[in-house]
C-alpha positions in Angstrom: -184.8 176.8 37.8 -188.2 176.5 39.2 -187.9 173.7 40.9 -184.7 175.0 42.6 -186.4 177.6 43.8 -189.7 175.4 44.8 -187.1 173.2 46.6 -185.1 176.0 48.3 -188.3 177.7 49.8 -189.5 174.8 51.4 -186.1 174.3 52.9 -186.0 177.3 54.5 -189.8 176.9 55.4 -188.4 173.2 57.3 -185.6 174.9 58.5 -187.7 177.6 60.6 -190.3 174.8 61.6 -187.7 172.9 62.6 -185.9 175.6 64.7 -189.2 177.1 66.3 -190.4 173.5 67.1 -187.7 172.4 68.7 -187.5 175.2 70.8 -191.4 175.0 72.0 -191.0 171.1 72.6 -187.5 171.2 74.4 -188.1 174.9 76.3 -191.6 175.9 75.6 -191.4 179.2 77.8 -187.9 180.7 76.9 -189.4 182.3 74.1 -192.1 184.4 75.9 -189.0 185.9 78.0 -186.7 186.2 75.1 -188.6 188.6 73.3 -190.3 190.0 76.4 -193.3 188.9 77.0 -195.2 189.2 80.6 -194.7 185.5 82.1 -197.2 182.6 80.7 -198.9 180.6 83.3 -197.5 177.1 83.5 -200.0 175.3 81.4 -198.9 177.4 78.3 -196.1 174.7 78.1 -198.4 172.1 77.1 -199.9 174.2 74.2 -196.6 174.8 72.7 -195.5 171.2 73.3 -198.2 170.4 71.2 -197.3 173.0 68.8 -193.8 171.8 68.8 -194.6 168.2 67.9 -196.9 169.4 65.3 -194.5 171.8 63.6 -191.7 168.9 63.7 -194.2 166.8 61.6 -194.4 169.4 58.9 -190.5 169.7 58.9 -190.9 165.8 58.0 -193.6 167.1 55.2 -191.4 169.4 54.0 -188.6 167.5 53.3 -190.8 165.3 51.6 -192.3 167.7 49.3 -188.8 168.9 48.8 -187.9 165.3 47.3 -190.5 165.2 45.0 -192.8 168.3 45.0 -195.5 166.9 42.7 -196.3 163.9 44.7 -196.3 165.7 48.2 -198.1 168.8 46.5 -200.6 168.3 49.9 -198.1 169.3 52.4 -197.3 172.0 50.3 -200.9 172.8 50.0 -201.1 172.4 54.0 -198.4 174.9 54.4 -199.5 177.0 52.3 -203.1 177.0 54.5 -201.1 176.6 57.9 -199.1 180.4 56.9 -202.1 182.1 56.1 -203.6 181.4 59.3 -200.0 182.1 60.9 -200.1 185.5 59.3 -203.5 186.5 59.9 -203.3 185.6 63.8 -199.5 187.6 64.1 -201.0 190.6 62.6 -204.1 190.4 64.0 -202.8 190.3 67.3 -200.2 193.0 66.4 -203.2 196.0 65.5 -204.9 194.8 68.7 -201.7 195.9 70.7 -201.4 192.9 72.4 -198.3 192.4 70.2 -195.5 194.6 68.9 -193.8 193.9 65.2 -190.4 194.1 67.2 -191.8 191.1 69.3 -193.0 189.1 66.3 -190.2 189.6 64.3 -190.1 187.3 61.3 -193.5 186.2 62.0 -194.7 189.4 60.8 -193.9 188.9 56.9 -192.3 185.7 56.5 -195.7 183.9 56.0 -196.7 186.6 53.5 -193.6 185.7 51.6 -193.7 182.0 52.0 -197.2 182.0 50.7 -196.4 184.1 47.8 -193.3 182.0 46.8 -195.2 178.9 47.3 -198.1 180.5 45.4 -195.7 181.0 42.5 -193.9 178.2 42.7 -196.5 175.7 43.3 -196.3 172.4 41.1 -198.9 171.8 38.6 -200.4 169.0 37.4 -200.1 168.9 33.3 -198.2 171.5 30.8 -195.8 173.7 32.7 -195.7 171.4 36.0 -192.4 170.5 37.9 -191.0 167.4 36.9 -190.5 165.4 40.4 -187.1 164.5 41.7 -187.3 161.0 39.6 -187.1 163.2 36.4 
């Protein structure tokens, strides 16, 4: 039961990476206007190109991890790392004012709740450790 729920975390974790990557590789600005944001300069686009490629790469980690969670316990690790930060920024930014929680929308708990679930569910090395997709 663990495991499934180890494995269905990180697919939804892959599935948002791969949705928000996608859309800051292919259309890097659309999202600044979809949730109404004052227009980026140009050059933004090359930033979240960047992050695109990057966040397809840890769609690739994910599905990795979610084949065999003990031997890819580092991209979980990284995600783990990588949501923290992603939380801390979003509400940082959000008791500044420069962003509303209506604006960040999912990015305002989601990373709170991935890192607990992935905090919970985290594969262990030893007693009590998830037994990898080859078990």
């Amino acid at each position: 039961m663990r495991l499934l729920a180890l494995r269905i975390t990180l697919g939804i974790i892959a599935a948002f990476q791969l949705a928000f990557g996608s859309l800051f590789l292919v259309a890097p600005l659309f999202y600044g206007d979809l949730i109404g944001l004052p227009e980026a300069p140009a050059w933004v686009a090359w930033i979240f190109g960047l992050f695109g490629a990057r966040a397809l790469a840890f769609v690739v980690g994910m599905v990795l991890a979610i084949r065999d969670p003990q031997r890819y316990r580092s991209w979980i690790v990284a995600m783990i790392v990588v949501q923290v930060l992603d939380g801390i920024v979003t509400l940082g930014l959000v008791a500044q004012g420069v962003l509303t929680f209506a604006q960040v929308s999912t990015a305002g708990f989601m990373p709170i709740v991935f890192v607990v679930a992935l905090a919970l569910l985290f594969p262990r090395r030893g007693v009590g450790a998830v037994p990898s997709a080859s078990a």
